[in-house]
PyMOL commands that place a pseudoatom at each C-alpha (Angstrom):
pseudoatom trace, name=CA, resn=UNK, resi=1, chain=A, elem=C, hetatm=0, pos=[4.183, -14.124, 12.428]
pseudoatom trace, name=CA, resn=UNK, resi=2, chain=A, elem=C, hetatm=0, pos=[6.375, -13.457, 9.294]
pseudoatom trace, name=CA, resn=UNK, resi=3, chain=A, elem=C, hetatm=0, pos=[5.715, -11.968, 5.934]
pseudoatom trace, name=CA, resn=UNK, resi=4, chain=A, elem=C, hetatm=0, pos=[4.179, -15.268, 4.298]
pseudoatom trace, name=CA, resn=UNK, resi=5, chain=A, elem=C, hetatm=0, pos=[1.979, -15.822, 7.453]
pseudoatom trace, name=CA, resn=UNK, resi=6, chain=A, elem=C, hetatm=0, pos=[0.625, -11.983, 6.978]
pseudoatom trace, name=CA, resn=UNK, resi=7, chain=A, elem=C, hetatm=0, pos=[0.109, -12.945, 3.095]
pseudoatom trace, name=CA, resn=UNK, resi=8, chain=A, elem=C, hetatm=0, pos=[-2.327, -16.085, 4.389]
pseudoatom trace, name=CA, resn=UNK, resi=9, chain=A, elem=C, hetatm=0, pos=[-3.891, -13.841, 6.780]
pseudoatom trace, name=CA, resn=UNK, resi=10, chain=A, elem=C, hetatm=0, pos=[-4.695, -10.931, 3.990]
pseudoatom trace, name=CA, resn=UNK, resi=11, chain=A, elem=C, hetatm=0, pos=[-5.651, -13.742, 1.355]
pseudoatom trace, name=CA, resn=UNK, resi=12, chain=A, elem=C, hetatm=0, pos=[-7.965, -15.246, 3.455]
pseudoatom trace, name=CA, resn=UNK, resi=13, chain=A, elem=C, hetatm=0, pos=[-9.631, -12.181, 4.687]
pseudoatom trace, name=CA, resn=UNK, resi=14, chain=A, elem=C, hetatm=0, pos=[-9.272, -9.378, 1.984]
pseudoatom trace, name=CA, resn=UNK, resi=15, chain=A, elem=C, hetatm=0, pos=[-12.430, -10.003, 0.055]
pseudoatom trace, name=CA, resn=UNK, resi=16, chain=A, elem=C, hetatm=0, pos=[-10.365, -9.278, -3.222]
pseudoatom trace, name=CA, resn=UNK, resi=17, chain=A, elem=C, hetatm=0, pos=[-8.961, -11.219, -6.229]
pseudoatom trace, name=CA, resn=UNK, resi=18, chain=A, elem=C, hetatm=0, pos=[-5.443, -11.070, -5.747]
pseudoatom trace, name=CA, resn=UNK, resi=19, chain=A, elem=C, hetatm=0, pos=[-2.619, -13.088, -7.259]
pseudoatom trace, name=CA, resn=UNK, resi=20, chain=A, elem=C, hetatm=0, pos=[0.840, -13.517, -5.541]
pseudoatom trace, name=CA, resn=UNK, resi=21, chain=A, elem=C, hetatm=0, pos=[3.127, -12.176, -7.892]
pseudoatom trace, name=CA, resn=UNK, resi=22, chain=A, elem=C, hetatm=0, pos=[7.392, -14.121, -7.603]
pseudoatom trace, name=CA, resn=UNK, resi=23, chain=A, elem=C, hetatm=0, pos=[9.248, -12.019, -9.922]
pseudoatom trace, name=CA, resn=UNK, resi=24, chain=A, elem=C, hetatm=0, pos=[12.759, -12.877, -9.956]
pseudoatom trace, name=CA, resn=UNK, resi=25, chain=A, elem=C, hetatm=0, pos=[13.277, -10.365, -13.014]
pseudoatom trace, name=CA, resn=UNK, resi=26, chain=A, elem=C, hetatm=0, pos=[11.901, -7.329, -12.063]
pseudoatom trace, name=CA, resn=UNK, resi=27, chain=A, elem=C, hetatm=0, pos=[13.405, -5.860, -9.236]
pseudoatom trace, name=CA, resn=UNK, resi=28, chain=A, elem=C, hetatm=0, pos=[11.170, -4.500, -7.056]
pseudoatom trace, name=CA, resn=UNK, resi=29, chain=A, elem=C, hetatm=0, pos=[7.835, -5.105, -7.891]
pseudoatom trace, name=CA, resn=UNK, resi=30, chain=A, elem=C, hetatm=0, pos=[5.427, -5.591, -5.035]
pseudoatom trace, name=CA, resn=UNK, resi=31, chain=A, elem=C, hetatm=0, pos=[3.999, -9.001, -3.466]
pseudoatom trace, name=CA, resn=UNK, resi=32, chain=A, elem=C, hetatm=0, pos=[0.822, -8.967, -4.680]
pseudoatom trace, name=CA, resn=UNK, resi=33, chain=A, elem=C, hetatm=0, pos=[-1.196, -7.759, -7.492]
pseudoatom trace, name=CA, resn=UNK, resi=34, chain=A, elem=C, hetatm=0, pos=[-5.150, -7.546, -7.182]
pseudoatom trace, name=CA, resn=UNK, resi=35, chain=A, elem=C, hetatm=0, pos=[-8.585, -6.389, -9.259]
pseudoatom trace, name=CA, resn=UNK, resi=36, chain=A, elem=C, hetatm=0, pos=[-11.928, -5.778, -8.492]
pseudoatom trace, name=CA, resn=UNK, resi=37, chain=A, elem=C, hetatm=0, pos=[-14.788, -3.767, -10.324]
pseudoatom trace, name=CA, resn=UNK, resi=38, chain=A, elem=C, hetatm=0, pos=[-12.482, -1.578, -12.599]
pseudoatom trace, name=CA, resn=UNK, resi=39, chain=A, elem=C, hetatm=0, pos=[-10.154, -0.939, -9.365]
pseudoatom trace, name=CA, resn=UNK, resi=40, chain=A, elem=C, hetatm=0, pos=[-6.735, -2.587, -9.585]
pseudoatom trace, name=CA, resn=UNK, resi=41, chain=A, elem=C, hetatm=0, pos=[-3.145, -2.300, -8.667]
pseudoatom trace, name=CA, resn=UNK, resi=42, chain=A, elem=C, hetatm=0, pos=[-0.407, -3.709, -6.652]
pseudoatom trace, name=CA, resn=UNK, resi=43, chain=A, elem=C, hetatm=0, pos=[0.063, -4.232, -2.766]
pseudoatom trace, name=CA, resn=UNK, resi=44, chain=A, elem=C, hetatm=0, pos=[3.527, -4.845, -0.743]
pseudoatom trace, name=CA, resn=UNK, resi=45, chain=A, elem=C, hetatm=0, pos=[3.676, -6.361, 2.185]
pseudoatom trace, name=CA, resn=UNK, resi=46, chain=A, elem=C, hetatm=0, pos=[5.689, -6.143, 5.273]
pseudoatom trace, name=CA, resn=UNK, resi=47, chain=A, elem=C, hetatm=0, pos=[5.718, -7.339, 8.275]
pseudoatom trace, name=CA, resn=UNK, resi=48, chain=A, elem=C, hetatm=0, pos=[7.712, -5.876, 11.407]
pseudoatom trace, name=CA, resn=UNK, resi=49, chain=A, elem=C, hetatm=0, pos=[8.185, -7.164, 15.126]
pseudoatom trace, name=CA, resn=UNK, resi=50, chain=A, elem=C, hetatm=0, pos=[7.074, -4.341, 16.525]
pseudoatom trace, name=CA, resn=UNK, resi=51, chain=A, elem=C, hetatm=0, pos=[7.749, -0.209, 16.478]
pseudoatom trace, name=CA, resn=UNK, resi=52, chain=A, elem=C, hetatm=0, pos=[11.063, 0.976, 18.129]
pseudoatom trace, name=CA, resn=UNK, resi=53, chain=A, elem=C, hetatm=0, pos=[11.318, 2.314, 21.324]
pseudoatom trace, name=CA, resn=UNK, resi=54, chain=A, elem=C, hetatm=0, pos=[13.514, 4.979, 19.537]
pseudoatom trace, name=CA, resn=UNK, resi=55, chain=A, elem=C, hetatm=0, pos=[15.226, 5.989, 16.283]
pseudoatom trace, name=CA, resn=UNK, resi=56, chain=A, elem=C, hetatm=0, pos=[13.846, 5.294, 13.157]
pseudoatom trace, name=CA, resn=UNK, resi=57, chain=A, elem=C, hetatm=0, pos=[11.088, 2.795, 11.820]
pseudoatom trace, name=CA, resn=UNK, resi=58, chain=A, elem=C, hetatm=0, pos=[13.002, 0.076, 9.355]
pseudoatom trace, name=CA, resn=UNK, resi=59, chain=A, elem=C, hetatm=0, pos=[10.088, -1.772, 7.423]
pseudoatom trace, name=CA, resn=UNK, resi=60, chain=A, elem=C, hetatm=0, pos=[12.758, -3.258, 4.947]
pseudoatom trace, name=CA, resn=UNK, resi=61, chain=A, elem=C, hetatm=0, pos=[12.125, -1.255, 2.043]
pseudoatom trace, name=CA, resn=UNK, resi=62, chain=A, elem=C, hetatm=0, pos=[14.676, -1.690, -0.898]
pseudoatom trace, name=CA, resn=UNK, resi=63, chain=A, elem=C, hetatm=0, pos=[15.405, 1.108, -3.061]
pseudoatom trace, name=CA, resn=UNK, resi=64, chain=A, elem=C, hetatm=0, pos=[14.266, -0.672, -6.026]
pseudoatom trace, name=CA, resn=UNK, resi=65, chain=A, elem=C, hetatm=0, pos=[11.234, -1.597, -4.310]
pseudoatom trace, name=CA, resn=UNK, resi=66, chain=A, elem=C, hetatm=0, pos=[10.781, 2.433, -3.713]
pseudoatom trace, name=CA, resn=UNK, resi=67, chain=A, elem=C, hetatm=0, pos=[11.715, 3.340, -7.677]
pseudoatom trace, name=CA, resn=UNK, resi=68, chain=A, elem=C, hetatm=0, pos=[8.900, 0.732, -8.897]
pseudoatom trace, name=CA, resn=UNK, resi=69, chain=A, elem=C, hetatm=0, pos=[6.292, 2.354, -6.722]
pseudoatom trace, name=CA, resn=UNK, resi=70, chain=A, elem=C, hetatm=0, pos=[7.218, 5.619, -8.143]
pseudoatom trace, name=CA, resn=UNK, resi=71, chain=A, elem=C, hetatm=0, pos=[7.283, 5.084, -11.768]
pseudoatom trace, name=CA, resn=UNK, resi=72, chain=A, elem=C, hetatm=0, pos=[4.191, 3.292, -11.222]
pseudoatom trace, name=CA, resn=UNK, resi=73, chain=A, elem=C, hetatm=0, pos=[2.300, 6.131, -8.972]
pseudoatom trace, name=CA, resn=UNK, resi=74, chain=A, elem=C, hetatm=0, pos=[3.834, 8.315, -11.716]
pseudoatom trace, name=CA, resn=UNK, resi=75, chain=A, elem=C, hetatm=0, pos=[1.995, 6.774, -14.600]
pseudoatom trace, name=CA, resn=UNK, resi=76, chain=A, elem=C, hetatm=0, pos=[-1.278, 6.997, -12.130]
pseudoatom trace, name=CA, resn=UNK, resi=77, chain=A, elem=C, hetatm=0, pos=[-1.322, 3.146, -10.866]
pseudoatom trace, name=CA, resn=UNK, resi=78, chain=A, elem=C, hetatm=0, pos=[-2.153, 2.834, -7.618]
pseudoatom trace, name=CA, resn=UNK, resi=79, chain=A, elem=C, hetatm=0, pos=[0.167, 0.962, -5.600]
pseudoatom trace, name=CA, resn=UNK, resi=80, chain=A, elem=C, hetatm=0, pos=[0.184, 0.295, -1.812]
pseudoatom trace, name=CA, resn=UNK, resi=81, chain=A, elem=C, hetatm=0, pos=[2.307, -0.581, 0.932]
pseudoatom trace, name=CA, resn=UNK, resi=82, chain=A, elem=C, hetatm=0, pos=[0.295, -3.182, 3.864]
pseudoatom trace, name=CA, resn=UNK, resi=83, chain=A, elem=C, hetatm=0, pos=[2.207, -3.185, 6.997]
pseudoatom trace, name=CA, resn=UNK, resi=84, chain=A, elem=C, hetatm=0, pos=[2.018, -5.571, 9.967]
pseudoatom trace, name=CA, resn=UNK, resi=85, chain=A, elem=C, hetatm=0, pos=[3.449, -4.130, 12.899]
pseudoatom trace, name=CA, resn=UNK, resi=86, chain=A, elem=C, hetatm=0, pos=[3.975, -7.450, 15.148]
pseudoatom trace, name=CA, resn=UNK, resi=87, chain=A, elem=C, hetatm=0, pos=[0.240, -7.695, 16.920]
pseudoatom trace, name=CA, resn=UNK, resi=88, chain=A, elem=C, hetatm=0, pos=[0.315, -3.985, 17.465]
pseudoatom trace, name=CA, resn=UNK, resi=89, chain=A, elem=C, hetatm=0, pos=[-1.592, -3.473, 14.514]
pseudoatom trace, name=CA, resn=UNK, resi=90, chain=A, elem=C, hetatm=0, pos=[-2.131, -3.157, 10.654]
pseudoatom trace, name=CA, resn=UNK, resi=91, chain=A, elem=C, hetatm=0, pos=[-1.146, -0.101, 8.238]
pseudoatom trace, name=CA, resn=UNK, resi=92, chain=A, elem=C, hetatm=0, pos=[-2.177, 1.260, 4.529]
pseudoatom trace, name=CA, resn=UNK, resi=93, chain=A, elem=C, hetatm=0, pos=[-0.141, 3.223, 2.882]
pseudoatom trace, name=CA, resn=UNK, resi=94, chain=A, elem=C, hetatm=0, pos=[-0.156, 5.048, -0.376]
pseudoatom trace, name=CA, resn=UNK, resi=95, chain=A, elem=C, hetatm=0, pos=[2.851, 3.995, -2.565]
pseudoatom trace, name=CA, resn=UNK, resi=96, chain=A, elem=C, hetatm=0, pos=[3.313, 7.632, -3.311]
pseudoatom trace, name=CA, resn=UNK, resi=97, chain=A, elem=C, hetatm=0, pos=[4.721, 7.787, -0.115]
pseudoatom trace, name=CA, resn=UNK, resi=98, chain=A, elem=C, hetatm=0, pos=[7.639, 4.912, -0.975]
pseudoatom trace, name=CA, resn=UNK, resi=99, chain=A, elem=C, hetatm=0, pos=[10.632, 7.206, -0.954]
pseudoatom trace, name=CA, resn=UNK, resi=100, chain=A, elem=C, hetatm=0, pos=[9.405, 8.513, 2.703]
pseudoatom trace, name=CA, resn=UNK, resi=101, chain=A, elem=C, hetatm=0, pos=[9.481, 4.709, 3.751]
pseudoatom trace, name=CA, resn=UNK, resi=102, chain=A, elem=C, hetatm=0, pos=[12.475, 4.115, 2.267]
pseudoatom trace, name=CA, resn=UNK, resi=103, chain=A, elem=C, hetatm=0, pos=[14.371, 6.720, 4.173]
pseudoatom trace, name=CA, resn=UNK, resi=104, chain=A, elem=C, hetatm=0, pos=[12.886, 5.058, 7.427]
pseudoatom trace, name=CA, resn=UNK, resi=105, chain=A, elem=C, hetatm=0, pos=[10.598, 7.219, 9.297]
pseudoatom trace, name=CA, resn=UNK, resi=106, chain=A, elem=C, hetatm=0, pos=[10.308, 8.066, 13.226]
pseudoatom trace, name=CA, resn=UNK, resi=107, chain=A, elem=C, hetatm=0, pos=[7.412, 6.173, 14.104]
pseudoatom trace, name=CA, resn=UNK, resi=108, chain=A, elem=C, hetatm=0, pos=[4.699, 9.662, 14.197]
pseudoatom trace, name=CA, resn=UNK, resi=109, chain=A, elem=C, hetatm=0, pos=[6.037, 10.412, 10.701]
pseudoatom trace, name=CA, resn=UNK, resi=110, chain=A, elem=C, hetatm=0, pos=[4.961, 6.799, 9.606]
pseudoatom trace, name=CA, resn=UNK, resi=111, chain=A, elem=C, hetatm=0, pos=[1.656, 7.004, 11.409]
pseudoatom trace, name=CA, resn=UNK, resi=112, chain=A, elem=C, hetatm=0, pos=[0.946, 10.276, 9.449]
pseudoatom trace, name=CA, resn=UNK, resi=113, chain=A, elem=C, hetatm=0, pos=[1.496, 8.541, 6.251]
pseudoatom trace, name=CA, resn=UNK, resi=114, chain=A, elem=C, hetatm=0, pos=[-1.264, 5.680, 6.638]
pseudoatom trace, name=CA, resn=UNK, resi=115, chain=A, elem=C, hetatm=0, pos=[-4.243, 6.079, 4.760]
pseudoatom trace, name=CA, resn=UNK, resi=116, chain=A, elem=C, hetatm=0, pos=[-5.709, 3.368, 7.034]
pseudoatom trace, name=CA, resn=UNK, resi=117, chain=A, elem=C, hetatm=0, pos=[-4.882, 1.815, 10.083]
pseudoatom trace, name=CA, resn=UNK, resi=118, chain=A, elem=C, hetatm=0, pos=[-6.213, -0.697, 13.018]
pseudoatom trace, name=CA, resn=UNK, resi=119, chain=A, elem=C, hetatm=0, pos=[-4.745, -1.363, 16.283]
pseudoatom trace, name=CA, resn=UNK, resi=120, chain=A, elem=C, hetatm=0, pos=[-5.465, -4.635, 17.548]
pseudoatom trace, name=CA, resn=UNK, resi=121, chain=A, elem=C, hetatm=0, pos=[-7.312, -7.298, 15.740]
pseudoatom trace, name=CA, resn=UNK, resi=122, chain=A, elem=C, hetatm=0, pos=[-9.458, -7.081, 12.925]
pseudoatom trace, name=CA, resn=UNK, resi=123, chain=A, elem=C, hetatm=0, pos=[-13.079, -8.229, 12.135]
pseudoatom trace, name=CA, resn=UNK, resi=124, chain=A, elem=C, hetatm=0, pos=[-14.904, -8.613, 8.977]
pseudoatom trace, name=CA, resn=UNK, resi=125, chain=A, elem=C, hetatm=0, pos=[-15.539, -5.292, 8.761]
pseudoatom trace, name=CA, resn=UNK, resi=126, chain=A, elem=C, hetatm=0, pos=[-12.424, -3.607, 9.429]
pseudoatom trace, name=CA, resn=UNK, resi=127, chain=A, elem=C, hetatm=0, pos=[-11.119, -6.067, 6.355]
pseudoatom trace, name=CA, resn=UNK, resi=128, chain=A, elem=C, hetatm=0, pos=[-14.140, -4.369, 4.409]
pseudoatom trace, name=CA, resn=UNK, resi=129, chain=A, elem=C, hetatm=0, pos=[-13.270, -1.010, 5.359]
pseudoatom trace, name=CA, resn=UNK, resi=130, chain=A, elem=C, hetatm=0, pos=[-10.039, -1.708, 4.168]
pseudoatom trace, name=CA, resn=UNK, resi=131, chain=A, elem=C, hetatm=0, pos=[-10.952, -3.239, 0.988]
pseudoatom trace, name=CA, resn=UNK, resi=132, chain=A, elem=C, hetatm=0, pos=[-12.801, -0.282, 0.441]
pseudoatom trace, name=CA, resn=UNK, resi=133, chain=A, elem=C, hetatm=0, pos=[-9.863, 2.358, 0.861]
pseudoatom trace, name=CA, resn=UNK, resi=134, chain=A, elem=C, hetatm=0, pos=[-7.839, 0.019, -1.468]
pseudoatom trace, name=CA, resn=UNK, resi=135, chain=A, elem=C, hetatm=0, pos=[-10.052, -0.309, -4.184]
pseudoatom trace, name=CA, resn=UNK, resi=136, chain=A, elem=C, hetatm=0, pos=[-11.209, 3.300, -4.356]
pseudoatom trace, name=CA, resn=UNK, resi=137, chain=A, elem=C, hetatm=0, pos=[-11.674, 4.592, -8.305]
pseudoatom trace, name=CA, resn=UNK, resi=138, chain=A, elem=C, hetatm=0, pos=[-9.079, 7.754, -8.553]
pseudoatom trace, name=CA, resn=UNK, resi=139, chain=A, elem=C, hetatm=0, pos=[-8.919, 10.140, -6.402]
pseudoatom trace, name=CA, resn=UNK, resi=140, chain=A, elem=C, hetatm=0, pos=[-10.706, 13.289, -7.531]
pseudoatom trace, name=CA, resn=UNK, resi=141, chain=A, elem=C, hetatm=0, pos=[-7.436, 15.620, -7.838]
pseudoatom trace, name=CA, resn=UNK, resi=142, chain=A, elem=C, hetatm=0, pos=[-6.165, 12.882, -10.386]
pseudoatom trace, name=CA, resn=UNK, resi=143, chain=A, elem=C, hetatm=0, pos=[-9.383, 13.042, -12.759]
pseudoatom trace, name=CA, resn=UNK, resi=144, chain=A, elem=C, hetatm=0, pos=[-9.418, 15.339, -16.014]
pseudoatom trace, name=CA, resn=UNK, resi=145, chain=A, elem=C, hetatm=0, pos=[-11.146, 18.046, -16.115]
pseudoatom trace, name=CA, resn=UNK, resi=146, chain=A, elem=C, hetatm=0, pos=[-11.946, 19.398, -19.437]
pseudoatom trace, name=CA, resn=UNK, resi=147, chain=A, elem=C, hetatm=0, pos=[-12.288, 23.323, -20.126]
pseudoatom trace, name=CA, resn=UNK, resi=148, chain=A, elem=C, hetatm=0, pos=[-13.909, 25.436, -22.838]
pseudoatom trace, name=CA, resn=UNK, resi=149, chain=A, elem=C, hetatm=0, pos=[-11.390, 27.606, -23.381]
pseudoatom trace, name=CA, resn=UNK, resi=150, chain=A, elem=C, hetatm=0, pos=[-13.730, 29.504, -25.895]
pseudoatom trace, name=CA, resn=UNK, resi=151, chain=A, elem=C, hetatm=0, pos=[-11.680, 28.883, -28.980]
pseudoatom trace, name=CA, resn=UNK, resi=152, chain=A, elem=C, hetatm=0, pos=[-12.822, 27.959, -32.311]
pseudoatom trace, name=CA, resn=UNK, resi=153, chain=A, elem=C, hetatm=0, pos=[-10.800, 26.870, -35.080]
for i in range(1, 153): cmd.bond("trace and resi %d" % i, "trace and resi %d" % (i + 1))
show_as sticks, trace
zoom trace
């Protein structure tokens, strides 16, 4: 498999409107950018042969691939990074977690980032489980919360 052949796979089976994004003048922003019901953001993809035996986990993540994810998480857009480990498995994780990527993980350190993962392959409803982790509204620390501070002016 290779990186377009994981793109046909998700595209077929992620039950999402997503468009391929080919942006030769923006460095580093991610494959694919999707929407549904008031949930959007952007998804990079990678695809690796497999985990190493030993050493450290290289996914191919560019620096400027790592600084677009964090301006954008900044700004509170929700990016991700999809993962396809050879036929070991597929794993989500939260673009917050770019710069940890970027510096190429031991393999337990990468497994601790995913916010989802399957080992093996996947059936309709792992691809709806994983829709649903994508497309989650914000997460509840990132809401406002307003106070009454008790002043009147």
């Amino acid at each position: 498999m290779s990186e377009k052949n994981f793109w046909n796979l998700v595209r077929i089976n992620l039950d999402l409107d997503m468009y391929r994004i080919e942006n030769r003048v923006s460095s580093g922003m991610p494959d694919i950018h999707y929407i549904d019901k008031g949930s959007s953001g952007w998804i990079e993809l990678k695809y690796i042969e497999g985990f190493p035996k030993k050493g450290k986990l290289r996914i191919g993540l560019r620096i400027a691939q790592h600084l677009w994810h964090l301006r954008y998480t900044k700004n509170k857009g929700q990016t991700w990074i999809l993962v396809r480990v050879g036929r070991e498995g597929i794993y989500l994780i939260d673009g917050k977690y770019s710069g940890e990527l970027q510096k190429m993980p031991n393999n337990s350190s990468f497994l601790k980032m995913c916010e989802w993962k399957l080992s093996g392959n996947m059936s309709k409803n792992d691809w709806k489980g994983l829709k649903d982790v994508i497309t989650r509204n914000n997460k509840s620390e990132d809401k406002i919360s307003f106070k009454n501070s008790g002043d009147s002016k």
